[in-house]
N, C-alpha and C positions, 0 to 999 in steps of 0.2 A: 724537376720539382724545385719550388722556389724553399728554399729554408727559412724553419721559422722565426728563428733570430740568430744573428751573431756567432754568440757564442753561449753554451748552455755548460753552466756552474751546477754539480751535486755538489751537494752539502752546504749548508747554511750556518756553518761554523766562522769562528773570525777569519781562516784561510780564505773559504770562500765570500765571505762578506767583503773582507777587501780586497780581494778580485775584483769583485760586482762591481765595486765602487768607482774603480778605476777603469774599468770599461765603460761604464757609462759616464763619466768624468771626459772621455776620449771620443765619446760620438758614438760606442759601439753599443747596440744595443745586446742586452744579456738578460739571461733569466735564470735562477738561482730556484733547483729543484732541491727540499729537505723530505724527507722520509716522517720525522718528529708534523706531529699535525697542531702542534701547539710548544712555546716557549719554553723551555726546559727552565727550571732552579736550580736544575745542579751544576757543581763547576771541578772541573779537576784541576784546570791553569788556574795562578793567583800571581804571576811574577809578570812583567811587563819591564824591560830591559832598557838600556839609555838608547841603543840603536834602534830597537823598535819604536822608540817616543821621536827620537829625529825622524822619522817616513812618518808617523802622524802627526807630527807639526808639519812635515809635506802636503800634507791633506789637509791640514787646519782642523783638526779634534783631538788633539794630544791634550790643550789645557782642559777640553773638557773630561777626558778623561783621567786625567792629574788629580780634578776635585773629588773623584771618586773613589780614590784611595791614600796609602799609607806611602812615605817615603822612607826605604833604608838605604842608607849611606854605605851599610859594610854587612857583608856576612863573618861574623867573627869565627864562628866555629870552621869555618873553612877556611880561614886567614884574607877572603879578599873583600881589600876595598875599593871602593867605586867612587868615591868622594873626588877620588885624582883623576877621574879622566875627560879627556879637552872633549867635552860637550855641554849643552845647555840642562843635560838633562844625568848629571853623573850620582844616581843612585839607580834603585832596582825600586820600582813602582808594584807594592802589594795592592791588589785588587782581584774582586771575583773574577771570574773569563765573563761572568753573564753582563759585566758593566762592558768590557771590551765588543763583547756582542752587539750591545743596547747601544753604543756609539758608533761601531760601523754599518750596523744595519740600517741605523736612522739616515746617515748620509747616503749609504747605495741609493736606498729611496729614493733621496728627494734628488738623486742626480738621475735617477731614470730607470735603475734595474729594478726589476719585477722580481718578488719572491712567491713561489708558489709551494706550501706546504702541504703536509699531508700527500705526497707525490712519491711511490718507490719504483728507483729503478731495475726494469725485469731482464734487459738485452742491451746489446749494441752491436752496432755494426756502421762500417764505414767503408768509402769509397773514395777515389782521387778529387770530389769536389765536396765531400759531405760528410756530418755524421750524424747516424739518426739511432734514439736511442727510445726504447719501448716501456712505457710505464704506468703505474695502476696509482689511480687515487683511493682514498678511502674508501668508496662504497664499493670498489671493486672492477669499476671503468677502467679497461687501459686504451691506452692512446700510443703511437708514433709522435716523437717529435724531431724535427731536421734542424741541424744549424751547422755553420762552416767551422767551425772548431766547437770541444766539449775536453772540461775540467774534471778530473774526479779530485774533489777535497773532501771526499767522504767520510776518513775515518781511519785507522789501523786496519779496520775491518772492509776494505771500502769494496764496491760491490763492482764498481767501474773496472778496478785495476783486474778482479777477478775473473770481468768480462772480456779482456783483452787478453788475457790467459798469463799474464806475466807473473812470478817468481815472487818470494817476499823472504826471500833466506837472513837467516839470524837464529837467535838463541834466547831465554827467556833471564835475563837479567835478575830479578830478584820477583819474589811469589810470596802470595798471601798478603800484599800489604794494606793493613787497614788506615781509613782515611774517616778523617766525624769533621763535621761544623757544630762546633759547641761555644758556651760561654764556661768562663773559668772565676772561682771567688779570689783567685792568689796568680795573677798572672805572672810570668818569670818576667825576671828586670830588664836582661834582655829581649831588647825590638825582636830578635829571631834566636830563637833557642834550639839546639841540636846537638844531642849526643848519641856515640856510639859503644858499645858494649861489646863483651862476644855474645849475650844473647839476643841483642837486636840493637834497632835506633828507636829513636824519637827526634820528631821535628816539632817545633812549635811556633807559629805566625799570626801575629793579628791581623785584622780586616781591617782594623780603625776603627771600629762602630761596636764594639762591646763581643766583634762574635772573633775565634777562634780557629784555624785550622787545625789539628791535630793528625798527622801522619805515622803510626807505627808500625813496626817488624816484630813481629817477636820469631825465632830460629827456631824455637821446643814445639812450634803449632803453624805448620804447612798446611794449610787447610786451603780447596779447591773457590777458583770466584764467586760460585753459585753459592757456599755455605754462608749464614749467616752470620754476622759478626756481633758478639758478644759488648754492650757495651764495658762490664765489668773487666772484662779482658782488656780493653784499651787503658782500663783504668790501671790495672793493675802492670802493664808492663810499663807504662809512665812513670811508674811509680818506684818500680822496680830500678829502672835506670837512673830517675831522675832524683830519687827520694824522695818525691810526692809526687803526688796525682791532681795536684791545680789547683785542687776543687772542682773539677768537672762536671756537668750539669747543663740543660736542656738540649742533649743534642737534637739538632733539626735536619741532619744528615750523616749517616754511615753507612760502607761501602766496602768493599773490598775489591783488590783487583791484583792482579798482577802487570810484571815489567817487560815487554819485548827490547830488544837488539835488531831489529830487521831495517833494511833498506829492498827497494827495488834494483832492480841492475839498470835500467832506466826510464828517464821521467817523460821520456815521449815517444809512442807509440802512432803514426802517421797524426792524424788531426785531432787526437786524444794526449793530452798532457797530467800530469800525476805532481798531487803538491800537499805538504802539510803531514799530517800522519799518514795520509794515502800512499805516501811516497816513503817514507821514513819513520820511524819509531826507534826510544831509545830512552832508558832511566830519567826520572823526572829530576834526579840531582843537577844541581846549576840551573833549573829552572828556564833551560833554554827552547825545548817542546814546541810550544803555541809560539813563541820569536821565532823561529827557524822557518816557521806555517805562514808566517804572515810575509818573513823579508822574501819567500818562495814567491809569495803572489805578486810583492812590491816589482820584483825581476821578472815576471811572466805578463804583467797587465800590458806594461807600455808597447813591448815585442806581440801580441799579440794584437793590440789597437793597429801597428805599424804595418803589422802583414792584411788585416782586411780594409785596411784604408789604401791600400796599395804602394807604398811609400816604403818596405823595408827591405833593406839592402839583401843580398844573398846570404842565405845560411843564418840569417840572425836568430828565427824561432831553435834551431841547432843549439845557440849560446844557451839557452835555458838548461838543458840538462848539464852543456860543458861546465856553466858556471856554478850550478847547483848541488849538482852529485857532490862533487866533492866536500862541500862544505856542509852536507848532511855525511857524510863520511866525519869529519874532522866534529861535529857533534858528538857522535855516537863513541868517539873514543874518550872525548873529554867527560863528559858524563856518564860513561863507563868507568871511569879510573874514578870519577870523585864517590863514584857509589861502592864500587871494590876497596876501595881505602875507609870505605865507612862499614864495612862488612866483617875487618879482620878479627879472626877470632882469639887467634893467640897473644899470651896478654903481653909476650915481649916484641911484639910486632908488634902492635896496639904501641909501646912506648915509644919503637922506633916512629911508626906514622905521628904520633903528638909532637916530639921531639923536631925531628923534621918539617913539622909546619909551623910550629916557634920559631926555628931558623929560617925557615924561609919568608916570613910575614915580617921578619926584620928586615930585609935586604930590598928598597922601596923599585930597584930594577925589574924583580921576582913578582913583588905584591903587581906592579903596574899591568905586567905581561898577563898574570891571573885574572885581572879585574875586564884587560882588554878581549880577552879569549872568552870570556864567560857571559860579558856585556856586549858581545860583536861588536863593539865599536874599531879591532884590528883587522875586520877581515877586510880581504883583496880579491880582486880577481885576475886573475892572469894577464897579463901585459906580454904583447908582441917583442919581440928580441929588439933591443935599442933603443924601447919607446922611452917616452920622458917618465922620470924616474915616481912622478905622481899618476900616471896611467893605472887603473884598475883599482886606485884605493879608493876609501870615504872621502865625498867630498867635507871638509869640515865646514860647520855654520859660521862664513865669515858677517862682518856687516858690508852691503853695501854702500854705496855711495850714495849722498840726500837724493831725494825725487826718485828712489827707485823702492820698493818693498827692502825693510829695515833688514832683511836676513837673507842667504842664501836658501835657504830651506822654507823661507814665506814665499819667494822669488821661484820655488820649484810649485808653487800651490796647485796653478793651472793645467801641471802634466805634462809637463815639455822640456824639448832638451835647452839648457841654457848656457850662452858664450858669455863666459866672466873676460872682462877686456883689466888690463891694468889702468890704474888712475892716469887720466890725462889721454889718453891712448884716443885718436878720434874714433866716434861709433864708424866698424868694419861696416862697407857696403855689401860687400863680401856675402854676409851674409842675411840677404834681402831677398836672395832666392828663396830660402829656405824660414820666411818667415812666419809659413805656418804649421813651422814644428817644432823653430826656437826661438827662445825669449835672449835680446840682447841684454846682460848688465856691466855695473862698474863695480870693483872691488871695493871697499871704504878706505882701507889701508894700502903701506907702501908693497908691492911688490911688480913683479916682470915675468910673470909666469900669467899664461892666458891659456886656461881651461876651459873644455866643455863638458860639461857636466849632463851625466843621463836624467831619465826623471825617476829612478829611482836612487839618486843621490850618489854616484858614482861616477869618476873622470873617465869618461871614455877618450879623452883624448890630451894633452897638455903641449905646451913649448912657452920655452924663453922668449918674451916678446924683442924680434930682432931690428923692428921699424916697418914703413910702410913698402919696403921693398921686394919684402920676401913674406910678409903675413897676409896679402890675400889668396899668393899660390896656396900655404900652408892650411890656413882656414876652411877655404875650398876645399881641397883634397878630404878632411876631413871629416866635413858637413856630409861630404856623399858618399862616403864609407860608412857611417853610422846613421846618418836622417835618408839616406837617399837621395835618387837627382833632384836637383833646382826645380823649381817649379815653375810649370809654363807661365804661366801668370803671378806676379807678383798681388796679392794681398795688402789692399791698403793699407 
C-alpha cells in the first residue's frame, strides 16, 4: 500500500503547527490531524522566549508575531533579566498561545500542509515501512490512514503515546491552580507581578490590549480540576497576598487545572515520534512549556525531511531523542525548583529564599546564567570528544556579508544547512555537491572560524580556517557526516 502522505502530525497545537510548517517548507508532504473541530479561545501559554523568536525569524514570522504582543525585558520577582543576552530578541514576548497559533498555522498552509479537523485518533499500528493510524471524524466515519512516519503532539494527555503503550512517569507538581482572563481598574506598576506566601502565590501578566492574566494557588482549597472555580475566591486570595484584588472584573475565561512532572522514557518509538507535552510535562513557572514544544519540532522537522528525501546520514532520526530528552529532563528540574521556591511555607525559609535572590540578582555572572537557562538561548548539544569548541552550540545571529540575506537566521529561512565561510575566504567548491541541501555564505565580520550551521540553528560542525590546503578535505568530511553523500548531479 502506497501511504497517504509523508508524514501525519496529531495535534494542531503550535508544536504541531510548526512541525507542519517545516515539512512542507522541505518538499514533505504532511497532514496535521486535531480532535478540536473548530479554533479554540482559550490559551494556557502566554510567554514566547528570545530562543524561540530566533527559530521564527528562521521561518520569517517572528516580527509578525512581535506585533502581537507585550515585551518584558525582566522578571523581577524571580531576579532574571533578559535585557543582557547576545540576541536580537533579549526579552520574554507576552502573548496569547492562540496568536502563536494564528501565525503558524497560517504559514503551514500557505507552504502546503493540510489541516484536517474535527478528526480523533482511535488506533495505531506500524510496520518496517509504515504507519497507519485509525480515526473517526465527527459524524462518526472512521477511516485508515498510511504515511511513512506519524507525530504525536497531542497533548499531556496524548492519545498516540497511549497507543504505543509507552510510560509517562512523574508526580503532580502543584493542584488546583486557578487561572481567569480578566481586566483590572488598578493594574500593578509592575509589567509582571508575583508573589509568594505560605498560603499560596499569585502571578499577574498583561496581554498589552487591556486584558489580564491572573494565575492563583491558594494551599487552604485543593479542590479536584473538574470543580468550578469561584470567581470570588480568585478575588479574594489576590487580595489576601497582594493587598488588593486589582479591581478585577469581566472575566472572559476561568479554569482550573493542575501541574504534572512527567517525561516519557522515550521520544521515538520505530516510525512514531513524541514532542511537546506529548513527550514532556512540567510546572508552568519560567514559562518554558509551549518553547520546549516548539524548539522539539524546530530539531525533528529537518531530520525527518532528510530521512524521506533520502539524503540522511545513519542514525540521525536517533539524534532527536539523544538531543532532546535531556533537555526536556534539564526543564523539568529548572521549573521544578522555581515553582518549590515559590511554594515555601515557612516564614524563615521564605526569608532565606528572598534574601538569596537579592544576592544573587546582584552578581550579573548569576543574573546572566538565570536569564540564559530560562530563555534557552545557553543550551548545547553534545559535541563529539575533540570537536571544535563551538560544535553543538546556538548558532548566534551574525550579519553577513553585502549581497547575501542581512542575517544568519534570515540566511536559515529557506530550511537548509548553511556553510559560513570567513571574509575574504574564496566560495569552497567543495561544497557544490551538496548544493541542494546547503546554502553557501560570508560572515560580515572579522573571524577564522568556518561553521556549518543546521537549519534549526545549531553548529553541527566548526574549524579554524586553516587555507585552501586542508579545507576542502575538512569541509567534505563533514558535509557527508551531516547532509549525506554528494549528489550525483550537481543543481544549477
Amino acid at each position: 500500500m502506497l501511504p497517504d502522505t509523508d508524514v501525519l502530525v496529531v495535534g494542531a497545537g503550535p508544536t504541531g503547527l510548526l512541525l507542519a510548517g517545516d515539512l512542507a517548507a522541505a518538499g514533505v508532504s504532511c497532514v496535521v490531524l486535531e480532535r478540536r473541530d473548530t479554533e479554540s479561545n482559550l490559551t494556557r501559554a502566554f510567554g514566547v522566549h528570545a530562543r524561540t523568536l530566533e527559530l521564527l525569524d528562521a521561518r520569517g514570522v517572528a516580527e509578525e508575531l512581535i506585533r502581537t504582543g507585550l515585551r518584558v525585558s525582566r522578571l523581577g520577582p524571580f531576579g532574571i533579566r533578559f535585557s543582557g543576552l547576545p540576541s536580537r530578541f533579549p526579552y520574554l514576548l507576552i502573548t496569547p498561545q492562540y496568536e502563536t497559533e494564528r501565525v503558524l498555522e497560517r504559514r503551514a498552509l500557505a507552504l502546503g500542509a493540510r489541516i484536517v479537523r474535527g478528526t480523533e485518533l482511535l488506533g495505531l499500528r506500524q510496520d518496517s515501512e509504515a504507519v497507519e493510524l485509525t480515526v473517526r471524524d465527527t459524524r462518526g466515519a472512521e477511516r485508515t490512514l498510511r504515511a511513512r512516519y506519524a507525530v504525536g503532539a497531542d497533548g499531556a494527555h496524548s492519545t498516540v503515546r497511549r497507543a504505543l503503550g509507552l510510560p509517562f512517569p512523574g508526580q503532580a507538581a502543584v493542584r488546583s491552580v486557578m487561572i481567569c482572563d480578566l481586566r483590572l481598574l488598578r493594574p500593578p506598576p509592575d509589567t509582571v507581578t508575583a508573589r509568594a506566601t505560605g498560603d499560596g502565590f499569585v502571578f499577574v501578566v498583561p496581554f498589552g490590549d487591556g486584558w489580564h492574566r491572573v494565575i492563583v494557588w491558594n494551599r487552604a482549597n485543593q479542590l479536584p480540576d473538574t470543580a468550578p472555580v469561584d470567581f470570588a475566591e480568585v478575588r479574594e486570595i489576590t487580595e489576601r497576598i497582594l493587598g488588593t484584588d486589582l479591581g478585577m472584573h469581566d472575566p472572559r475565561w476561568i479554569s482550573r487545572f493542575h501541574s504534572d512532572e512527567r517525561q516519557v522514557p522515550r521520544y521515538r518509538d520505530g516510525r512514531v515520534f513524541l514532542a511537546g507535552d506529548a513527550a514532556h510535562v512540567h510546572s508552568p513557572a519560567g514559562g518554558m512549556g509551549m518553547n520546549t514544544g516548539l524548539q522539539d519540532a524546530a530539531n525533528l522537522g529537518w531530520k525527518l525531511a532528510a530521512a524521506i528525501q533520502g539524503w540522511a546520514p545513519p542514525g540521525l532520526l536517533d539524534t532527536y531523542h539523544d538531543e532532546r530528552h535531556p533537555v526536556g529532563q534539564r526543564v523539568l528540574r529548572t521549573s521544578g525548583a522555581i515553582l518549590r521556591g515559590a511554594k515555601i511555607r515557612p516564614r524563615g525559609l521564605r526569608l532565606i529564599r528572598d534574601t538569596v535572590l537579592q544576592v544573587a540578582t546582584r552578581v550579573p555572572a548569576i543574573t546572566r546564567r538565570m536569564a540564559g537557562a530560562v530563555s534557552m538561548i545557553d543550551l548545547a548539544y553534545p559535541a563529539p570528544a575533540g570537536a571544535h569548541p563551538l560544535t553543538g552550540r546556538r548558532a548566534p545571529d551574525i550579519p553577513l556579508a553585502e549581497g547575501a540575506p542581512s542575517t544568519l537566521y534570515r540566511a536559515l529561512q529557506p530550511g537548509r544547512f548553511l556553510l559560513v565561510m570567513p571574509p575574504g575566504a574564496v566560495g569552497d567548491s567543495t561544497a557544490a555537491g551538496w548544493g541542494d541541501r546547503v546554502d553557501l555564505a560570508t560572515a560580515g565580520g572579522p573571524t577564522r572560524s568556518v561553521v556549518l550551521v543546521r537549519p534549526d540553528g545549531y553548529i553541527a560542525w566548526a574549524a579554524e580556517d586553516s587555507g585552501p590546503a586542508t579545507r576542502p578535505a575538512e569541509i567534505g568530511t563533514a558535509l557527508n557526516e551531516w547532509c549525506g553523500p554528494a549528489a550525483t548531479s550537481v543543481p544549477h
